[in-house]
C-alpha positions in Angstrom: 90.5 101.5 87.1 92.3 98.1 87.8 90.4 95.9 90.6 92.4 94.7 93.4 93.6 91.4 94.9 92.3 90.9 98.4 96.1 89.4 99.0 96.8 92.8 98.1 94.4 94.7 100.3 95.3 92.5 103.4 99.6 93.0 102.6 98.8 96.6 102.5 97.0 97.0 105.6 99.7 94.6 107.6 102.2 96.9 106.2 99.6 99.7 108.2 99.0 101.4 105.1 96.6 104.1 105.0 93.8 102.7 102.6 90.2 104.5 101.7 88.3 100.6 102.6 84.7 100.8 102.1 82.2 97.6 102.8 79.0 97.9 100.9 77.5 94.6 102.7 74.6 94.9 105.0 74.8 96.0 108.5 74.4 92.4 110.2 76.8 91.0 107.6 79.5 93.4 108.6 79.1 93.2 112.1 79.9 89.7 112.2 83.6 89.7 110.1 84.7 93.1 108.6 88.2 94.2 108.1 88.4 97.6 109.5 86.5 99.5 106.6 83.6 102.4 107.1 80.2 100.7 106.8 78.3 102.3 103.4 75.6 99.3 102.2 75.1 99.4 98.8 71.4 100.5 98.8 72.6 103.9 100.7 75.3 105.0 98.9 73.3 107.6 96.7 72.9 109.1 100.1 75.9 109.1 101.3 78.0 110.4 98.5 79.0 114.0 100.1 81.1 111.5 103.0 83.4 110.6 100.2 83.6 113.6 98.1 87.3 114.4 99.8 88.1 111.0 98.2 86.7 111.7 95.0 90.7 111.6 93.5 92.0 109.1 96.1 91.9 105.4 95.5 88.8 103.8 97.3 88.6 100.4 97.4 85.7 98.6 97.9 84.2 95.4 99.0 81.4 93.1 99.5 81.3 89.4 100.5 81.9 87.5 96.8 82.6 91.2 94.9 79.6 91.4 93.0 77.8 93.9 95.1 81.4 95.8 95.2 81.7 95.9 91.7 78.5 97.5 91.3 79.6 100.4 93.8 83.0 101.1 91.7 80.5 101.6 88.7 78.4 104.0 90.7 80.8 105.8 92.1 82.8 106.3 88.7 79.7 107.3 87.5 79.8 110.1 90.0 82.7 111.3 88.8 85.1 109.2 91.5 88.5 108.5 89.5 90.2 105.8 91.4 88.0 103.1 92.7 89.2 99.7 92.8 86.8 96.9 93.5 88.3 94.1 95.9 88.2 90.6 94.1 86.2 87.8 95.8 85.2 90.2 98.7 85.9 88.9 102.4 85.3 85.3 101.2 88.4 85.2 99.4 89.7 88.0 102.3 89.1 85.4 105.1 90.8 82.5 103.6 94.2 84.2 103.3 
């Protein structure tokens, strides 16, 4: 599963592409920037598996602040058997300075 650009993400959703966005950050960290994705935090995603399962085949992409949380929720979630989940490179740090 290839990671994405955060260029990438942000040309898709000008273009009003429909895209599976998930933010693993914290709670207080996405209320103050986020970019329109569903709120999961990292440390509850075990938990809160069965809200993606009609994804399970769709391409998710996911995202933190720098991409390092994020790229341990595309390893998770491949792990569950999710086949397309793409990990947004540098997070909403590199997100924001586009």
């Amino acid at each position: 599963m290839q990671d994405i650009t955060a260029s990438e993400v942000k040309e898709r959703l000008d273009k009003g592409e429909m895209v599976h966005l998930i933010d693993v950050r914290e709670e207080h960290e996405y209320e103050e920037y986020n970019i329109g994705a569903i709120l999961i935090p990292l440390g509850t995603l075990p938990d809160r598996l069965s809200e993606l399962e009609e994804w399970k085949n769709e391409e998710i992409v996911v995202h933190c602040r720098s991409g390092a949380r994020s790229a341990n929720a595309k390893q998770y979630l491949a792990s569950q058997g999710f086949t397309n989940v793409r990990n947004m490179l540098g997070g909403v740090i590199a997100y924001k300075a586009l």
